[in-house]
Biopython code that builds the backbone (N, CA, C, O; Angstrom):
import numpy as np
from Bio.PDB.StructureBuilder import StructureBuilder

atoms = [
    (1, "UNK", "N", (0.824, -1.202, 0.000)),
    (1, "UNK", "CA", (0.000, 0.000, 0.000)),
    (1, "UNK", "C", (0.865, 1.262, 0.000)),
    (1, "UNK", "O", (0.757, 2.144, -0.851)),
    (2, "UNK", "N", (1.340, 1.272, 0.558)),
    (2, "UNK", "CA", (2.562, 2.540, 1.271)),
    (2, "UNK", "C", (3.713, 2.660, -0.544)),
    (2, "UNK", "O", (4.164, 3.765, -0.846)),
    (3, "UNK", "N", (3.876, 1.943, -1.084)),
    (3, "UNK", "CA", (4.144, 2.029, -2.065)),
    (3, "UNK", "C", (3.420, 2.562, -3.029)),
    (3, "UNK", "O", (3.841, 3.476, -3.737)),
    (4, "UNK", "N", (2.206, 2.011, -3.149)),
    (4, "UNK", "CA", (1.016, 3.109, -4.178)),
    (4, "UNK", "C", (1.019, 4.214, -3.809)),
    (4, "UNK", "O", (1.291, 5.089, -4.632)),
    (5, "UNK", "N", (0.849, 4.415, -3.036)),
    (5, "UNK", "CA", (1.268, 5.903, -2.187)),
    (5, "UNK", "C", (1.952, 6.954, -2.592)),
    (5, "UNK", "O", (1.613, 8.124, -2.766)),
    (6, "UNK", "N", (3.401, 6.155, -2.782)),
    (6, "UNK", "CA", (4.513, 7.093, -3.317)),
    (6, "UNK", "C", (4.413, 7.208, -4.348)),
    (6, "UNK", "O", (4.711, 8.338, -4.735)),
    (7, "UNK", "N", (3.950, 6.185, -5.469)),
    (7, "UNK", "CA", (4.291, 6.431, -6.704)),
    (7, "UNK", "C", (2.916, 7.462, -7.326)),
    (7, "UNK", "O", (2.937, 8.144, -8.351)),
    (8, "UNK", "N", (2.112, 7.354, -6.635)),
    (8, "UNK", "CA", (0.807, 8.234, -6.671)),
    (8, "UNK", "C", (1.678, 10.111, -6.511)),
    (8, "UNK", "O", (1.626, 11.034, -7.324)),
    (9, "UNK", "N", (2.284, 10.057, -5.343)),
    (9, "UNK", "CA", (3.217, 11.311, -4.863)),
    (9, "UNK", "C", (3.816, 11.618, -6.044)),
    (9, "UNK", "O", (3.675, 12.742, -6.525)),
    (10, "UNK", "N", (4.658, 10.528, -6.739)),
    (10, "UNK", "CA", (5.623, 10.286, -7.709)),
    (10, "UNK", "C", (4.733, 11.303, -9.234)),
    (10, "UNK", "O", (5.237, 12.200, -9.909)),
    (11, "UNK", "N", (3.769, 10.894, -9.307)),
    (11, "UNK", "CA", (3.236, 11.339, -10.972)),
    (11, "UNK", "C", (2.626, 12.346, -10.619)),
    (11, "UNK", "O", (2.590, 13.359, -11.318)),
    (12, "UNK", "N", (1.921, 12.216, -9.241)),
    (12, "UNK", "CA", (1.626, 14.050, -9.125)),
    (12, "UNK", "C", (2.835, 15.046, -8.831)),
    (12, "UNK", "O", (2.784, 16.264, -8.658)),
    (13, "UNK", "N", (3.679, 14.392, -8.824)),
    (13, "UNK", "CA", (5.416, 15.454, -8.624)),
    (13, "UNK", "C", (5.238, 16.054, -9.951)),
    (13, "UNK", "O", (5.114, 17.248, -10.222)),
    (14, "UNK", "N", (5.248, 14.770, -10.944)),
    (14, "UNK", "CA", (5.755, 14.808, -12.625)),
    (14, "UNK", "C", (4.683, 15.093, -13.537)),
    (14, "UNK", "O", (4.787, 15.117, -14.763)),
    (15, "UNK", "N", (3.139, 15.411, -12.534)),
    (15, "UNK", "CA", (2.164, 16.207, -13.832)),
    (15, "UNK", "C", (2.299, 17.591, -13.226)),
    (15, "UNK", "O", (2.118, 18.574, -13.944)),
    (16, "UNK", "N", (2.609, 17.720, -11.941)),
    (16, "UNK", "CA", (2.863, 19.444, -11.484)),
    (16, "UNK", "C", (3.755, 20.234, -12.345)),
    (16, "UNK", "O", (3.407, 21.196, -13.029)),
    (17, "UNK", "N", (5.326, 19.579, -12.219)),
    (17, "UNK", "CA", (6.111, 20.004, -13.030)),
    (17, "UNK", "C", (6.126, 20.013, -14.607)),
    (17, "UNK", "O", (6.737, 20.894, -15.212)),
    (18, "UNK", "N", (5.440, 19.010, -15.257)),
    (18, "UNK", "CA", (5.069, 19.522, -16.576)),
    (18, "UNK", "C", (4.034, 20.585, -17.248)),
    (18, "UNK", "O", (4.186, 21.082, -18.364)),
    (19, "UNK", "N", (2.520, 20.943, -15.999)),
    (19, "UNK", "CA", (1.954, 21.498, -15.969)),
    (19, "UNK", "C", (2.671, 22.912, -16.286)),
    (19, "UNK", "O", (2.445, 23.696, -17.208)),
    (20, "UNK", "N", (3.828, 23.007, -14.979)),
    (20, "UNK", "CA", (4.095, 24.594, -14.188)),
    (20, "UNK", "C", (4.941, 24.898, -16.368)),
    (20, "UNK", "O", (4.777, 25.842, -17.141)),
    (21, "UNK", "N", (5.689, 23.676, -16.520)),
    (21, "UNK", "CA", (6.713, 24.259, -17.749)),
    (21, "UNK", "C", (5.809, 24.641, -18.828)),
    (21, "UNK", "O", (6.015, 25.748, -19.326)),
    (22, "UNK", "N", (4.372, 23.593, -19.511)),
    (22, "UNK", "CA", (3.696, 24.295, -20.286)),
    (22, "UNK", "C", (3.100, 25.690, -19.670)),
    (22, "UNK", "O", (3.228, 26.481, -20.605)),
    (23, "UNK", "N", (2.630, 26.252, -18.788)),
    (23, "UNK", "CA", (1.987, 27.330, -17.943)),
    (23, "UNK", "C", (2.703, 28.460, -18.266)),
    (23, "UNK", "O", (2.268, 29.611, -18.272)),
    (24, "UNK", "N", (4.297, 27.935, -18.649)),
    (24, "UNK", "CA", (5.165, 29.425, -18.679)),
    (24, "UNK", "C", (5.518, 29.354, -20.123)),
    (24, "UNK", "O", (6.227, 30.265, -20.553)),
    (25, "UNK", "N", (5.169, 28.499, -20.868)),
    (25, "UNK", "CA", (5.459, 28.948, -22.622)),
    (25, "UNK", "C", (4.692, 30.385, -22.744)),
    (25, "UNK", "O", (4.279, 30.980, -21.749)),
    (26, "UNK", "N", (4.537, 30.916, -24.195)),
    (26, "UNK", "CA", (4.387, 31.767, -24.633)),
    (26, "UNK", "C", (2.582, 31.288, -25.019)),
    (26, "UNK", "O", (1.641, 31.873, -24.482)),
    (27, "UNK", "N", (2.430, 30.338, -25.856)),
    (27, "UNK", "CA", (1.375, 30.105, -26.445)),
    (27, "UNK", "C", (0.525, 28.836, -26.475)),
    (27, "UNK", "O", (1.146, 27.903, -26.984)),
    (28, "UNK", "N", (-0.215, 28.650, -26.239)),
    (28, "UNK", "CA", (-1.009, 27.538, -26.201)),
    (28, "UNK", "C", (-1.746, 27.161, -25.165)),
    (28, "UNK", "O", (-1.600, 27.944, -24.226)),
    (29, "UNK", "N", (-2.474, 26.294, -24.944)),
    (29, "UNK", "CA", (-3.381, 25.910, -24.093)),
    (29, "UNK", "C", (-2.468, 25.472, -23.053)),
    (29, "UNK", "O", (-1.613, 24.676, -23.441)),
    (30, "UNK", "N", (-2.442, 25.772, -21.924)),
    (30, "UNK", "CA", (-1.178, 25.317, -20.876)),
    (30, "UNK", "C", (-2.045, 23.624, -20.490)),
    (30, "UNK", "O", (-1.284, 22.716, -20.823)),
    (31, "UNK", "N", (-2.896, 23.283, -20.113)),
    (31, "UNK", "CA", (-3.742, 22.236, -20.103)),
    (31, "UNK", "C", (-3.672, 21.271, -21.388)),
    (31, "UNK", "O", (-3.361, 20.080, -21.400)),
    (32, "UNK", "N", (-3.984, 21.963, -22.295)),
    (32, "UNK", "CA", (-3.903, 20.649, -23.501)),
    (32, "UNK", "C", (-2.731, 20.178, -24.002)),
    (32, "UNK", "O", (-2.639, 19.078, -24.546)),
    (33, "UNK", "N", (-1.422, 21.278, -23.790)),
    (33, "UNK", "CA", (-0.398, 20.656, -23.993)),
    (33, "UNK", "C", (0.167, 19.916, -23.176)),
    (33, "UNK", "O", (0.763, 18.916, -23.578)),
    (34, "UNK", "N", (0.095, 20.323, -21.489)),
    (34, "UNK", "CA", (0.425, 19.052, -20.501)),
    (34, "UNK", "C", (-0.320, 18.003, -21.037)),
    (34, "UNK", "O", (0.347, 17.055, -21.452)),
    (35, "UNK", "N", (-1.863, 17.910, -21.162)),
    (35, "UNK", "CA", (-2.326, 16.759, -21.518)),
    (35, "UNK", "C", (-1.949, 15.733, -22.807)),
    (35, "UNK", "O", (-2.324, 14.562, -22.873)),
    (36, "UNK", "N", (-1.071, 16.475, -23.881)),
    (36, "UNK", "CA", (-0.488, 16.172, -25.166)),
    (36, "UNK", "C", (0.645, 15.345, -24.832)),
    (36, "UNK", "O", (0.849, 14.213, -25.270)),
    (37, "UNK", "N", (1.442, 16.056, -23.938)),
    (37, "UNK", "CA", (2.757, 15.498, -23.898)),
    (37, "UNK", "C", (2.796, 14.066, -22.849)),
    (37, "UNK", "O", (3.651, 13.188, -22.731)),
    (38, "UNK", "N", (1.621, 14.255, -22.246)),
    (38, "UNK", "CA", (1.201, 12.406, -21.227)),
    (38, "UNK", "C", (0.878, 11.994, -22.437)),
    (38, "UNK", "O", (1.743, 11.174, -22.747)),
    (39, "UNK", "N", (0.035, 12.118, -23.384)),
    (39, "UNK", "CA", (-1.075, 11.316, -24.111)),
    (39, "UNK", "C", (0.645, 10.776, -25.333)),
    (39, "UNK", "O", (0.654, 9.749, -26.011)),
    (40, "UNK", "N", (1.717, 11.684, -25.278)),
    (40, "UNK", "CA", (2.870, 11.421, -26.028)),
    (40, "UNK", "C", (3.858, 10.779, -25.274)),
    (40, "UNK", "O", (4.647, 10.273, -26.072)),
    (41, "UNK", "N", (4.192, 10.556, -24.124)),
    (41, "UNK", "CA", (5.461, 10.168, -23.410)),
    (41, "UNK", "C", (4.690, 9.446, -22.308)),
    (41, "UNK", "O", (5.477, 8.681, -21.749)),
    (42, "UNK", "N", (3.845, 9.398, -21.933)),
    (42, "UNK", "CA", (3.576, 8.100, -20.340)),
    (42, "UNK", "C", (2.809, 7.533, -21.183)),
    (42, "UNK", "O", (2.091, 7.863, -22.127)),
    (43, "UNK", "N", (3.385, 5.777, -20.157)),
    (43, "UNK", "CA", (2.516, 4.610, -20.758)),
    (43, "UNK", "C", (1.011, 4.516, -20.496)),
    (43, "UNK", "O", (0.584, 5.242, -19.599)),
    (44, "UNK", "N", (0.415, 3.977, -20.941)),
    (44, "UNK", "CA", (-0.923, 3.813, -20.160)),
    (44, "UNK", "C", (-1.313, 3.537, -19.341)),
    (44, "UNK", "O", (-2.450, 3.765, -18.927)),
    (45, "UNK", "N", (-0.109, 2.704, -18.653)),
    (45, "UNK", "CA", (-0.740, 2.692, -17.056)),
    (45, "UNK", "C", (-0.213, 4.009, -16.340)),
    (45, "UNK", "O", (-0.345, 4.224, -15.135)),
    (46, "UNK", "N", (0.248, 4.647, -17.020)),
    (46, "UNK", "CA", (0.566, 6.007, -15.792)),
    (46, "UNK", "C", (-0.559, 6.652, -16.478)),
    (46, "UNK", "O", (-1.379, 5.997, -15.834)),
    (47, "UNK", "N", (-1.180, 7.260, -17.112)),
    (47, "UNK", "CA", (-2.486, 7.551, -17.593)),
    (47, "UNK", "C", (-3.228, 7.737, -16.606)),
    (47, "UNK", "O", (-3.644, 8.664, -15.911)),
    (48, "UNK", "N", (-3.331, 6.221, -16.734)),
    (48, "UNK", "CA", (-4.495, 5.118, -15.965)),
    (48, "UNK", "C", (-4.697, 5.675, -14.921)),
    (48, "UNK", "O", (-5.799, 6.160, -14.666)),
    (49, "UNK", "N", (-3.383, 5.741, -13.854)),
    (49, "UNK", "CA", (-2.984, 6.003, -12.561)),
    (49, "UNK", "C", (-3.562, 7.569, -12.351)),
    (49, "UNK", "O", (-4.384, 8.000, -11.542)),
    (50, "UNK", "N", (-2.987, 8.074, -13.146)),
    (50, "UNK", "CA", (-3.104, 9.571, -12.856)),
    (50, "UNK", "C", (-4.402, 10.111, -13.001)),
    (50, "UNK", "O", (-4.681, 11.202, -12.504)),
    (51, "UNK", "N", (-5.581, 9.143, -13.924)),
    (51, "UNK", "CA", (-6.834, 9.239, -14.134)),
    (51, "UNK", "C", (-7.661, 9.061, -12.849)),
    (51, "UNK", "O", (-8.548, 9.834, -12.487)),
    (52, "UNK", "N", (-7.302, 8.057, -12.265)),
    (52, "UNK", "CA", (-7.839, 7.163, -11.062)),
    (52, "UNK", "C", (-7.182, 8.697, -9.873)),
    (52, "UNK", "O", (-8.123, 9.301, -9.359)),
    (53, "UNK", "N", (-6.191, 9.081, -9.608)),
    (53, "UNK", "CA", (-5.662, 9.952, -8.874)),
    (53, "UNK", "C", (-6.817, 11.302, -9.051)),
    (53, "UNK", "O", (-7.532, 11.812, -8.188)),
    (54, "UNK", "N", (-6.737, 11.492, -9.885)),
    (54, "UNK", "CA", (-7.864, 12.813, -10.624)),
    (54, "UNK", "C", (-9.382, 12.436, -10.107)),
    (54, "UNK", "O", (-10.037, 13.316, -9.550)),
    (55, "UNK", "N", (-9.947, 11.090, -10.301)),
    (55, "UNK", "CA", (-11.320, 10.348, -10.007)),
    (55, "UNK", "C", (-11.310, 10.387, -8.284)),
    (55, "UNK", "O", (-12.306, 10.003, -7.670)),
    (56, "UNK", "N", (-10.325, 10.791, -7.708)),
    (56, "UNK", "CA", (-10.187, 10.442, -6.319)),
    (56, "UNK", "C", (-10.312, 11.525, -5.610)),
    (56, "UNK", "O", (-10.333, 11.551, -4.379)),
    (57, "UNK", "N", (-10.399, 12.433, -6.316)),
    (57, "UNK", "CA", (-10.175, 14.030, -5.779)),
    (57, "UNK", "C", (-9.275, 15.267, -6.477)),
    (57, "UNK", "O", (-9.365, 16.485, -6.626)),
    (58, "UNK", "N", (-8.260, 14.071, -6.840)),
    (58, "UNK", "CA", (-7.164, 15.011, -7.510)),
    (58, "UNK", "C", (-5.855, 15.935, -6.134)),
    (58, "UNK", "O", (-5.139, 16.908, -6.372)),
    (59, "UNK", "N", (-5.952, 15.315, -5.069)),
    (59, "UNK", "CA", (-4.921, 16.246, -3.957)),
    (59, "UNK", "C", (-3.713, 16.177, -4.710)),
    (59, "UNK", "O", (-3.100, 15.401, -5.443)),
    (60, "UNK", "N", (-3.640, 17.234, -4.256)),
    (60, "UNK", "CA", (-2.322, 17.364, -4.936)),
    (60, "UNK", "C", (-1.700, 17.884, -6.365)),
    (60, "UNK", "O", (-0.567, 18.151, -6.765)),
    (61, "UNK", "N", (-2.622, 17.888, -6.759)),
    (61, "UNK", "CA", (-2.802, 18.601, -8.740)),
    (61, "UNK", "C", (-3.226, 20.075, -8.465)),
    (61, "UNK", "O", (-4.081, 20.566, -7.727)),
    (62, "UNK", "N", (-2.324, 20.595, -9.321)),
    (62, "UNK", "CA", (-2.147, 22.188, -9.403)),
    (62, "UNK", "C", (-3.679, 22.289, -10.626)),
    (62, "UNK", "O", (-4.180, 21.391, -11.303)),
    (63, "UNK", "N", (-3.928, 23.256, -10.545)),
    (63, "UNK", "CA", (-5.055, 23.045, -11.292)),
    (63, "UNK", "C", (-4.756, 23.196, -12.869)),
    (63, "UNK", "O", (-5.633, 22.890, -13.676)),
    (64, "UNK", "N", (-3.796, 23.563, -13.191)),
    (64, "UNK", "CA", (-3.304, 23.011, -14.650)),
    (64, "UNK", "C", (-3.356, 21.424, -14.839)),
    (64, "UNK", "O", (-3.814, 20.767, -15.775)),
    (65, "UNK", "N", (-2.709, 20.998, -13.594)),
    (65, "UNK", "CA", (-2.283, 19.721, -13.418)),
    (65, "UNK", "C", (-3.979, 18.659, -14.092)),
    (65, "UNK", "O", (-4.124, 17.846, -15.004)),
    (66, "UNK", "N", (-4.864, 19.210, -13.138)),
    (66, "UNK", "CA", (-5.857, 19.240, -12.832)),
    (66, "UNK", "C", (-6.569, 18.756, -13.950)),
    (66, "UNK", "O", (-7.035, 17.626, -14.094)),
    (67, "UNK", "N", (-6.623, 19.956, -14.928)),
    (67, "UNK", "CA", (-7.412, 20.326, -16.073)),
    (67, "UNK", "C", (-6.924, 19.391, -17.488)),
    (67, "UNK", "O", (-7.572, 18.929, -18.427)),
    (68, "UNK", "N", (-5.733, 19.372, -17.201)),
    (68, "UNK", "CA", (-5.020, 18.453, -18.431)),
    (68, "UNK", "C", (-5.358, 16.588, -17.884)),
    (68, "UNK", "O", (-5.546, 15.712, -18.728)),
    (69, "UNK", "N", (-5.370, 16.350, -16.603)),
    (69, "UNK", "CA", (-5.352, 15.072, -16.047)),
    (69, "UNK", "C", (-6.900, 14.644, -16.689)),
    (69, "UNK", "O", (-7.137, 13.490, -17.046)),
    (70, "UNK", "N", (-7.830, 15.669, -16.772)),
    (70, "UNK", "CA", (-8.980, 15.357, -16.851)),
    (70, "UNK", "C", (-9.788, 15.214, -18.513)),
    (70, "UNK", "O", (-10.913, 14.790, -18.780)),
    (71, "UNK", "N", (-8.769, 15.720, -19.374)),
    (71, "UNK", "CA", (-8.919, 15.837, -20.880)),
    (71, "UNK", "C", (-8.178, 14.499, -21.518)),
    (71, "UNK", "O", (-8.285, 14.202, -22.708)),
    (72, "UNK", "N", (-7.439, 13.760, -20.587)),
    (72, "UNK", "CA", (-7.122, 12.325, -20.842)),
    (72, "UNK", "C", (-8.163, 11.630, -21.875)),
    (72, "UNK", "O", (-9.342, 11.694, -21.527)),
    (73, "UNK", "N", (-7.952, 11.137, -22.796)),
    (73, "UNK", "CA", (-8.684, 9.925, -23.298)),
    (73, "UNK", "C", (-8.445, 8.476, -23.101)),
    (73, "UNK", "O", (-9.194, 7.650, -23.622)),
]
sb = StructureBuilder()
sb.init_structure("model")
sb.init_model(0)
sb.init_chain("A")
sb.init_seg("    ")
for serial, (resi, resn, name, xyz) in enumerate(atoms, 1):
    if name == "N":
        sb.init_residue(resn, " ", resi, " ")
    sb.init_atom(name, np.array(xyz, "f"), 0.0, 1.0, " ", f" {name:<3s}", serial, name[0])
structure = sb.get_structure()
């Protein structure tokens, strides 16, 4: 358990920080491109995970984080 835990900690570390880097480009949807670059670089079970994390409340998701976690397909 205590392990799901962390790695839960773990992808909300790594959708914050991709969130905060699209947030400070110049142009684009700061949300759809975090959500672009999961839907391009994490497997589906981190998806999955981060979907289920989002379905749970979302603690911990910046609300970029937030908004892109939730445009998942």
């Amino acid at each position: 358990m205590q392990g799901e835990n962390k790695q839960a900690e773990k992808l909300v570390r790594m959708t914050n920080q991709i969130a905060t880097f699209f947030a400070t480009q110049p142009s684009g949807d700061p949300a759809e491109r975090t959500a672009g670059h999961l839907r391009d670089t994490w497997s589906p079970q981190m998806r999955r995970d981060l979907k289920a994390i989002l379905a749970e409340g979302g603690e911990g998701l910046s609300p970029v984080a937030k908004d892109a976690a939730g445009r998942l397909a």
